[in-house]
C-alpha positions in Angstrom: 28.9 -29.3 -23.8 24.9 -29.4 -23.6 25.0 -32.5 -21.7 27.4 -31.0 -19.0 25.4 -27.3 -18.9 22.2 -30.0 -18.2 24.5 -31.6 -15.6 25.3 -28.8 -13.8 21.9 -27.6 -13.8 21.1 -30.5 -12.1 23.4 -30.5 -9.8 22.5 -27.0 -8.8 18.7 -27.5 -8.6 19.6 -30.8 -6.2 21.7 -28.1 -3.8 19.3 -25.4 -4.2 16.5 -27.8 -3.3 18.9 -29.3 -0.1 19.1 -25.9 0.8 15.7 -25.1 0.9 14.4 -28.3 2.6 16.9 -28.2 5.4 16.0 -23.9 6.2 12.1 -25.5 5.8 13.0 -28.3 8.4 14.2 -25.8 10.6 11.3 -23.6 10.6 10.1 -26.8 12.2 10.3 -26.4 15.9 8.4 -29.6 16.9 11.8 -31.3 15.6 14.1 -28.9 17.0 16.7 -30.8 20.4 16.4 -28.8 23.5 19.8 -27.3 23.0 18.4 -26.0 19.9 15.6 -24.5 21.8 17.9 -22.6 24.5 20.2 -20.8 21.7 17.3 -20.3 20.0 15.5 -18.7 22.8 18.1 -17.1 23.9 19.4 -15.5 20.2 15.4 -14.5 20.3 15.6 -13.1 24.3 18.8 -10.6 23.0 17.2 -10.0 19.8 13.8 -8.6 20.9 15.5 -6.7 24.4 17.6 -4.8 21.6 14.4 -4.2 19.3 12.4 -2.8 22.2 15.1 -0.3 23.1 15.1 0.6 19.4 11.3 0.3 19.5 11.0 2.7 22.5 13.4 5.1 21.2 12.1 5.2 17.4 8.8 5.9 18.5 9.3 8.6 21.3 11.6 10.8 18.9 8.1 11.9 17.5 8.0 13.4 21.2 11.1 14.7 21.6 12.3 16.2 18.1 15.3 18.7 18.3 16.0 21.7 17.0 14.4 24.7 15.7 10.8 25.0 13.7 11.2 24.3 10.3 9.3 25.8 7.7 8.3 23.8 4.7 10.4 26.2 2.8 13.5 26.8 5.1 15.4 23.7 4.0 18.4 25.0 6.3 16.5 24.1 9.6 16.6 20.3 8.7 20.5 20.3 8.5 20.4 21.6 12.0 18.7 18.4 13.3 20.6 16.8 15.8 20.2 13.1 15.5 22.7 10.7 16.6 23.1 7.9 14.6 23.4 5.3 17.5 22.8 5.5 21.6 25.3 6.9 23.2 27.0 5.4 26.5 27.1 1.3 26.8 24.3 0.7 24.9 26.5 2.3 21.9 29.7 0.6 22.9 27.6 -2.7 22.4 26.1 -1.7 19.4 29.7 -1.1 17.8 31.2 -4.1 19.3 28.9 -6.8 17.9 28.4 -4.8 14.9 24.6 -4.6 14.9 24.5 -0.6 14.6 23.0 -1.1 11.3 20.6 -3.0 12.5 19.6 -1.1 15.1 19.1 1.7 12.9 16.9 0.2 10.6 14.6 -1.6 14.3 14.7 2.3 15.4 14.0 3.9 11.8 11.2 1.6 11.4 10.0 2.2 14.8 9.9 5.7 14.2 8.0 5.4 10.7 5.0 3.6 12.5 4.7 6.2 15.1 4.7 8.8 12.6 2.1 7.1 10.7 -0.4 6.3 13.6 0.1 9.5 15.3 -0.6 11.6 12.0 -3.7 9.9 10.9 -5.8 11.1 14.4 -4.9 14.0 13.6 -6.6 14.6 10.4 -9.7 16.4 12.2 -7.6 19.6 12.8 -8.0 19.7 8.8 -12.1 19.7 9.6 -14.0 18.0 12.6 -15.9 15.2 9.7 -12.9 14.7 7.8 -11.9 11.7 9.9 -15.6 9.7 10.2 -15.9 10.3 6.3 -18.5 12.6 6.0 -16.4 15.2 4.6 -14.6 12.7 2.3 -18.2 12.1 1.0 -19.2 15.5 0.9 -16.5 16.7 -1.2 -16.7 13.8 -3.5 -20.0 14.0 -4.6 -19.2 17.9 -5.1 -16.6 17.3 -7.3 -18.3 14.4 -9.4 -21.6 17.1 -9.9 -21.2 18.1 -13.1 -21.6 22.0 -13.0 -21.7 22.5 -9.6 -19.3 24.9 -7.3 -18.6 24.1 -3.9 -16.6 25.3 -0.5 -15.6 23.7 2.6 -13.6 25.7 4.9 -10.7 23.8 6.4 -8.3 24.2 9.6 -5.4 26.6 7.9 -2.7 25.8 10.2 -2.3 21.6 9.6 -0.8 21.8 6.5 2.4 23.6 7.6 2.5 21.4 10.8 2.0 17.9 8.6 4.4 19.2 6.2 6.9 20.1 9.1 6.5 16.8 10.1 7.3 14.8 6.8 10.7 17.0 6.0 11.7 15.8 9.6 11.1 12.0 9.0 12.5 12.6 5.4 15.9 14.2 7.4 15.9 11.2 9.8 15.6 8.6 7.8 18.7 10.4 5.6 20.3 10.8 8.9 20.1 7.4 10.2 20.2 4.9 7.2 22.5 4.1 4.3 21.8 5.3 1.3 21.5 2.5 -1.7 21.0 1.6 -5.1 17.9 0.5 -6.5 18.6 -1.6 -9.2 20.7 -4.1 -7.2 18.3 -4.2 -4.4 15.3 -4.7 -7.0 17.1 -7.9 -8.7 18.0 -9.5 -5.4 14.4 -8.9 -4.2 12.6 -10.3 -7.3 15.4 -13.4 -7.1 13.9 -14.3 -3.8 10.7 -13.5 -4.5 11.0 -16.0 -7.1 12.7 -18.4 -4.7 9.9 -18.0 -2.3 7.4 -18.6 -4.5 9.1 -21.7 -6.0 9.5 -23.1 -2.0 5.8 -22.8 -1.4 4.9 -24.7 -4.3 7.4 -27.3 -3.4 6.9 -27.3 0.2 3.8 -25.2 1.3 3.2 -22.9 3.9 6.3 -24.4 5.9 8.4 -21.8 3.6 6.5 -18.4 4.7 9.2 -17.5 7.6 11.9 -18.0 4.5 10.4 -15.4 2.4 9.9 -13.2 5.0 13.1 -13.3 6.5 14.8 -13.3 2.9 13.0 -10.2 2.2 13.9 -8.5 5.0 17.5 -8.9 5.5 17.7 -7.6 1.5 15.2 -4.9 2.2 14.7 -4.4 6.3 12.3 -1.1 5.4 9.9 -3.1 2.9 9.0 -4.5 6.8 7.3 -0.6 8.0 6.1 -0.3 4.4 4.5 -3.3 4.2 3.0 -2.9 7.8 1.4 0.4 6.7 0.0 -1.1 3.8 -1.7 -3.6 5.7 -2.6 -1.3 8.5 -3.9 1.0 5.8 -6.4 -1.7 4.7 -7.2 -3.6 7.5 -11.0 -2.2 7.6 -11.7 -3.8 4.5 -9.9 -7.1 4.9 -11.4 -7.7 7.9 -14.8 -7.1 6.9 -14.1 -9.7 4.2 -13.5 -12.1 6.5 -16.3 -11.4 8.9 -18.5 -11.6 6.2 -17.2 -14.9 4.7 -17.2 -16.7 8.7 -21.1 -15.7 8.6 -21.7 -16.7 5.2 -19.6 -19.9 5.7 -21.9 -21.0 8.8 -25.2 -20.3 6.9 -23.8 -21.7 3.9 -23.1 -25.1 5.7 -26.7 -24.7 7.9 -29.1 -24.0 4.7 -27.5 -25.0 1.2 -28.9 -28.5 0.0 -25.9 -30.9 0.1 -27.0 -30.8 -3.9 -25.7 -27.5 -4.4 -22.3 -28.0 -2.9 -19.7 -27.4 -4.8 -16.4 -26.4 -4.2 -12.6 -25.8 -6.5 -9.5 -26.8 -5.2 -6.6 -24.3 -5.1 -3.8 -26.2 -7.2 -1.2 -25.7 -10.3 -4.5 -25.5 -12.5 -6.7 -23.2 -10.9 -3.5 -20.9 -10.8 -2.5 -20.7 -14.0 -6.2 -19.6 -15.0 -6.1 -17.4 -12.4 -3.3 -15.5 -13.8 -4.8 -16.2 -17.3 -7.7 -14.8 -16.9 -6.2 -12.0 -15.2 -3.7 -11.4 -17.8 -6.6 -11.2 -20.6 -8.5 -8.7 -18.3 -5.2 -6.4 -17.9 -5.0 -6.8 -21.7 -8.3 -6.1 -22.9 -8.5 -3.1 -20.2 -4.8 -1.3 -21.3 -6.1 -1.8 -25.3 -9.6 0.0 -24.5 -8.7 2.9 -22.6 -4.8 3.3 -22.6 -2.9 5.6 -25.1 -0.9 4.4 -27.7 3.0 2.7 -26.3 5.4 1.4 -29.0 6.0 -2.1 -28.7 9.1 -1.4 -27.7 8.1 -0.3 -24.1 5.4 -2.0 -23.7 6.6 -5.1 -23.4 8.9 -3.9 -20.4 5.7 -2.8 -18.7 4.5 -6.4 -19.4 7.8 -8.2 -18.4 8.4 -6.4 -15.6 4.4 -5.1 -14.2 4.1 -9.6 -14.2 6.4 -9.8 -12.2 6.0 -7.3 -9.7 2.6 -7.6 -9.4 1.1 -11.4 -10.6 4.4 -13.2 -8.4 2.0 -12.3 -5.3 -0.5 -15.1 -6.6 2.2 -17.4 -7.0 3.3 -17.4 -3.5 -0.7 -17.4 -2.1 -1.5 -19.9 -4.3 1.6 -22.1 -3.5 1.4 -21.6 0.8 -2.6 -22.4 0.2 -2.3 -25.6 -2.4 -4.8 -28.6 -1.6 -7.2 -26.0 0.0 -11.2 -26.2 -1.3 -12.7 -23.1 -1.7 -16.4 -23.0 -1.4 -17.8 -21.4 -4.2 -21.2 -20.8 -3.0 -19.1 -19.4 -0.2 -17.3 -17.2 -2.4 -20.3 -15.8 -4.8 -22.5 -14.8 -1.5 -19.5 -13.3 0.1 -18.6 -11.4 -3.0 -22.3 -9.6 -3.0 -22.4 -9.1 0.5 -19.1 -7.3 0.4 -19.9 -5.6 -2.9 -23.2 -4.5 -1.3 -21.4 -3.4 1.7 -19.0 -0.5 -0.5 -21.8 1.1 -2.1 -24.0 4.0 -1.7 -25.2 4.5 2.2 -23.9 0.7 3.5 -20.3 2.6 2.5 -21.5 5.6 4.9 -22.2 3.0 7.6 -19.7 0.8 7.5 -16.9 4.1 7.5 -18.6 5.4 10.7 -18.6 2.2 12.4 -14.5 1.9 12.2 -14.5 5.6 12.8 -16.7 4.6 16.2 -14.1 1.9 16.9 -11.2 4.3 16.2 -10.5 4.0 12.7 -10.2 7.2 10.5 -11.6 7.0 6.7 -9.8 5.5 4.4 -8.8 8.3 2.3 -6.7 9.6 5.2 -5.0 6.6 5.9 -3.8 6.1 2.2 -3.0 9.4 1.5 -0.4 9.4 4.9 0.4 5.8 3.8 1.1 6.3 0.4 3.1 9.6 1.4 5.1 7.8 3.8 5.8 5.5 1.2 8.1 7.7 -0.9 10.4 8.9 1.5 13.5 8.6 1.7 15.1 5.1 1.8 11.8 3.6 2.5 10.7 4.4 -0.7 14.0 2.9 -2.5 13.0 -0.2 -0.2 9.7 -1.0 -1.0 7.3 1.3 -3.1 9.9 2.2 -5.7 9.4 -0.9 -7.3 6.3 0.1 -8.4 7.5 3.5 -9.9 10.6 2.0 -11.8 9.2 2.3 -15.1 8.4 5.8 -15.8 4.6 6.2 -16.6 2.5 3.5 -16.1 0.0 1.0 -17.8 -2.7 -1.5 -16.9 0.1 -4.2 -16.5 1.7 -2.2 -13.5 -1.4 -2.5 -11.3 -2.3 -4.9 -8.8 -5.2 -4.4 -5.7 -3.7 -1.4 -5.3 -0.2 0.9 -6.7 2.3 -1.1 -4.9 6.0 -2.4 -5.2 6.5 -6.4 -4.6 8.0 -5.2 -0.9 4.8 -3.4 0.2 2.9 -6.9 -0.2 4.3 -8.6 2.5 1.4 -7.9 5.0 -0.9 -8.4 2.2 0.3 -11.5 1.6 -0.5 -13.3 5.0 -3.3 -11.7 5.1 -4.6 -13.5 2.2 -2.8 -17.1 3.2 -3.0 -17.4 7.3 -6.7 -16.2 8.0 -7.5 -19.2 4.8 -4.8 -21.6 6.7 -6.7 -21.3 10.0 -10.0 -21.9 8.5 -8.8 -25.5 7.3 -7.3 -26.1 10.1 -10.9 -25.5 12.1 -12.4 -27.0 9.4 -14.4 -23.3 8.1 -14.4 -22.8 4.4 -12.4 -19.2 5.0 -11.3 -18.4 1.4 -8.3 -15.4 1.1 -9.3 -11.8 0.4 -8.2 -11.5 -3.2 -10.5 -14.0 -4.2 -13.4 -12.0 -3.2 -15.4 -10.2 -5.9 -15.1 -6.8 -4.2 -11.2 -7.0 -4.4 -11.1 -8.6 -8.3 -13.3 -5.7 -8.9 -11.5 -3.6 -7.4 -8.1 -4.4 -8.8 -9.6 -4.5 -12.5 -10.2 -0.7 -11.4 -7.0 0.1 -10.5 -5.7 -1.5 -13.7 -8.3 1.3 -15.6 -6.4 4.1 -13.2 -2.7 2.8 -14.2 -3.4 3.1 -17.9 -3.1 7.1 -19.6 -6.3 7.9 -20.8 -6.2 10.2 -24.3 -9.2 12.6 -25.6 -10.3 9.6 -27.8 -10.2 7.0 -25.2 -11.6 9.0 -22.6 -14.9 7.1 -21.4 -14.0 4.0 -23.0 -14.7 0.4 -21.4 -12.4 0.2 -18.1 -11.4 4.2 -18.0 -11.6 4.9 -14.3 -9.0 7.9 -13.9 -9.8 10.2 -17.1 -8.2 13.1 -16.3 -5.2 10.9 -15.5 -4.5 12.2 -12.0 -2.8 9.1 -10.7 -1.0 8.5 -13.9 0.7 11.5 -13.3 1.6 10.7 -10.2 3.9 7.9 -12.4 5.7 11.3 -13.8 5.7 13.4 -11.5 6.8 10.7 -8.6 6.4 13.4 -5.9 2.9 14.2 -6.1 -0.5 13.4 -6.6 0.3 11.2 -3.5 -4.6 10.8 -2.6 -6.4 8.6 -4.4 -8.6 10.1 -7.3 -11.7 10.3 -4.5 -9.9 12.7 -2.1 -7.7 14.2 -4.3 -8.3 17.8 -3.1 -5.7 16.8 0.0 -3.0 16.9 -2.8 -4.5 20.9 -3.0 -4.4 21.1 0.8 -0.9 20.3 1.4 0.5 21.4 -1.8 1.8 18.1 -2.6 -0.3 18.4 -6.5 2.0 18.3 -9.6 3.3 22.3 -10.1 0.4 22.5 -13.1 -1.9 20.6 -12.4 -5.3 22.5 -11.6 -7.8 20.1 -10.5 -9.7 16.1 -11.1 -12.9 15.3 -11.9 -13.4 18.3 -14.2 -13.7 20.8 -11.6 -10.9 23.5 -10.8 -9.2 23.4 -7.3 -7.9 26.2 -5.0 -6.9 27.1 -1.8 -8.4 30.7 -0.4 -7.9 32.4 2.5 -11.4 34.4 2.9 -10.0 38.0 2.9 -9.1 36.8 -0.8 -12.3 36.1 -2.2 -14.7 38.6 -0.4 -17.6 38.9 -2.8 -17.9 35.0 -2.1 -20.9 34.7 0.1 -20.7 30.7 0.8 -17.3 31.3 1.5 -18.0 34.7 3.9 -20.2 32.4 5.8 -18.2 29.4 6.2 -15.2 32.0 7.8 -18.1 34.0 10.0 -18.8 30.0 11.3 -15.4 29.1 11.9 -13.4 29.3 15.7 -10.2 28.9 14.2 -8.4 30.2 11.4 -9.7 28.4 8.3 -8.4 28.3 4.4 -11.3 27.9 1.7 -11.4 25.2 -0.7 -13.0 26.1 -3.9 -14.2 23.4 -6.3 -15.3 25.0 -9.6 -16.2 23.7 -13.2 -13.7 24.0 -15.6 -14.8 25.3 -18.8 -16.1 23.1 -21.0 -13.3 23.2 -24.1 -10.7 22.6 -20.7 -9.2 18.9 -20.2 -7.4 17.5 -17.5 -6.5 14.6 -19.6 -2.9 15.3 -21.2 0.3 13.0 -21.9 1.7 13.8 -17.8 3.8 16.8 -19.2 0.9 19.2 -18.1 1.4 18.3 -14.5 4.9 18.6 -14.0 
């Protein structure tokens, strides 16, 4: 019996590898016959004509929205959208014929999810004219992170009603337009292939990208918006990263003694200490500053967190095999961009991507990470990082997100790296950067649940818990600890939770709070009708930090 199970193993691997190599040798066009060429061309010419239309039309419904106002409470106005489901005339007769409806809808629905996203974050200076170049961001943090110190900052009272407007509509649409499915199936097809993919570019490189992308997206075609928003949502930092290591790179290779050189080659080795060391780190960080979790859901959080989060390396590792990284490279890179995120650099380098058009990063992650949760999209992509209820260090990665979101992560870490080899520049991917390992061993510190006698501990970087709720609540708590007063503004905060950072938030319109001078001021200052945000101490025997069941 054992020798035929081993038989049929083999035989199965020998298919599953046939099948593989021959989908690889296709993604090979230098070997492709011109007949190939014209179906393929012309199977690409149909393709993209129908994914502009659905482009076009996705990204103009944020123009032309239907209907009456709708008031973040009146959940009747949403039923009264009218949204067809396809085009009508002979662009629907088409649709229906060949049976792509479906995927039109998901080409239009993600269409419309990217115009929503870059149309909402320029507007984030109706909130307050400094709010997109950073200077309020900073401002408000270093308020709340005063120990005993009150603070105001009027802001525009009429966006949150019109943002929130706009999120019930996209969260109507996208009920309106896709199917609605189940999460667990989706989830074990999606970490299957992941799998797959990772095992393909170990065997054959970066030749087996286009398969996991395409795999991924025909199990999960929203994990392709939700990853693009990620990535979008990042993009200042990446590329500064890369800038940084080209610069480094050419003085590197111009002033190091050929002494010094040294570099380590990206292999089955240098992985599995990578994901060692990073295992030991997650485990050393979720014993010092995590509550107490029975054994017997821990290890679920272990089991699962790995492979959501650590299957990323496999596939980096595996398209980028054979490639030398420089390590005086990395270590001058690493400083440079560690150098770059703190104190004034960080002021400088946010109002340089402001100057080129960029808004600060606190807006783009809260819209992102809002986005992220709606409806379908969120069963797509990010819920993978909310299936287990609460979190732990072992759920983190760079940042909070499912295995879906990583996508534009993910060759953004391999094909920058892939073109430096290919010109011959040490170019080394993003997360092997010292900013970003520090980063993500901070993000493990804000995924654990921090308890009165851990608070402070080695590695505690959230401890009043504020996105650890956000793994109970699900619905809120959507900013990052260092804005989190937009939670406040739009109401999206857990029902009772009261503030972060040890200070109190709330929302005042002026006429409520007259004996407030600041706040008298601010609202004599204003040309537009403004809302007051109050940060105040809490008292001193108060703590934010709870078990998640204050917050709900």
């Amino acid at each position: 019996m054992g020798a035929e199970v081993s038989k049929c193993a083999g035989l199965l691997g020998e298919h599953c590898d046939a099948v593989v190599a021959q989908v690889a040798g296709l993604c090979d066009v230098a070997t492709w016959t011109p007949q190939q060429k014209v179906i393929a061309f012309g199977a690409a010419a149909g393709f993209g004509i129908g994914a502009l239309i659905a482009v076009a039309d996705g990204a103009m419904q944020t123009r032309r929205v239907t209907g009456p106002k709708v008031n973040e409470l009146d959940q009747s106005a949403l039923l009264s959208l009218k949204n067809p489901k396809t085009p009508s005339g002979l662009g629907g007769m088409i649709l229906a014929a060949t049976g792509m409806t479906r995927a039109y809808n998901y080409v239009w629905a993600s269409a419309r999810v990217l115009s929503h996203f870059w149309k909402t974050i320029y507007e984030f200076g109706e909130i307050h004219p400094t709010l997109p170049s950073g200077v309020l961001w900073a401002g408000a943090l270093i308020s709340s992170q005063t120990p005993g110190k009150s603070s105001r900052f009027a802001l525009g009272r009429d966006f949150k009603e019109k943002i929130n407007n706009r999120f019930l509509r996209l969260d109507a649409e996208m009920r309106a337009r896709l199917p609605n499915c189940k999460f667990e199936p989706l989830m074990i097809a999606s970490q299957a292939w992941r799998l797959v993919w990772a095992g393909a570019c170990w065997r054959y490189g970066a030749k087996a990208l286009p398969i996991g992308l395409i795999g991924q997206f025909l199990i999960a075609p929203m994990s392709f918006a939700s990853g693009l928003l990620r990535y979008l949502t990042d993009v200042p930092i990446q590329d500064a990263h890369y800038v940084i290591n080209f610069v480094v790179a050419l003085l590197v290779k111009r002033w190091l003694p050929a002494s010094l050189e040294y570099s380590i080659t990206i292999d089955g080795r240098f992985c599995a200490a990578f994901l060692g060391l990073d295992m030991l780190a997650t485990t050393l960080c979720h014993f010092s500053m995590s509550k107490y979790v029975p054994p017997s859901r821990l290890w679920k959080h272990i089991v699962y967190g790995t492979l959501n989060t650590k299957t990323y390396f496999l596939v980096v590792f595996g398209a980028l095999q054979g490639l030398k990284v420089d390590v005086a490279t990395v270590v001058l890179s690493g400083i440079l961009m560690k150098l770059l995120y703190t104190g004034q650099m960080f002021g400088i380098h946010m109002l340089a991507c402001y100057a080129i058009g960029y808004p600060s990063f606190g807006i783009l992650d809260y819209v992102e990470h809002r986005t992220a949760h709606c409806p379908v999209i969120y069963t797509h992509a990010h819920k993978q990082h909310h299936y287990m209820h609460d979190t732990t260090p072992f759920d983190a990665h760079m940042y909070g997100t499912g295995m879906n979101e990583e996508w534009g992560l993910l060759m953004n870490d391999i094909v920058p790296s892939l073109l430096g080899a290919w010109t011959g520049r040490p170019i080394f991917p993003y997360c092997l950067n010292y900013f970003w390992i520090a980063t993500s061993f901070g993000n493990k510190g804000c995924h654990g649940r921090t308890t009165e006698e851990t608070k402070g501990n080695w590695a505690d970087c959230d401890a009043d818990n504020w996105h650890s709720d956000h793994h109970v609540l699900h619905t809120g708590n959507f900013a990052n600890l260092t804005i989190s007063w937009l939670d406040f503004y739009f109401g999206t905060q857990g029902k009772k939770t009261m503030g972060a950072n040890g200070k109190f938030y709330t929302l005042c319109k002026p006429e409520e709070i007259p004996d407030d001078e600041e706040a008298q001021k601010l609202a004599a200052e204003a040309t537009k009708p403004v809302i007051i945000l109050c940060m105040d101490p809490a008292p001193e025997d108060h703590s934010f930090c709870g078990d998640g069941s204050n917050s709900n």
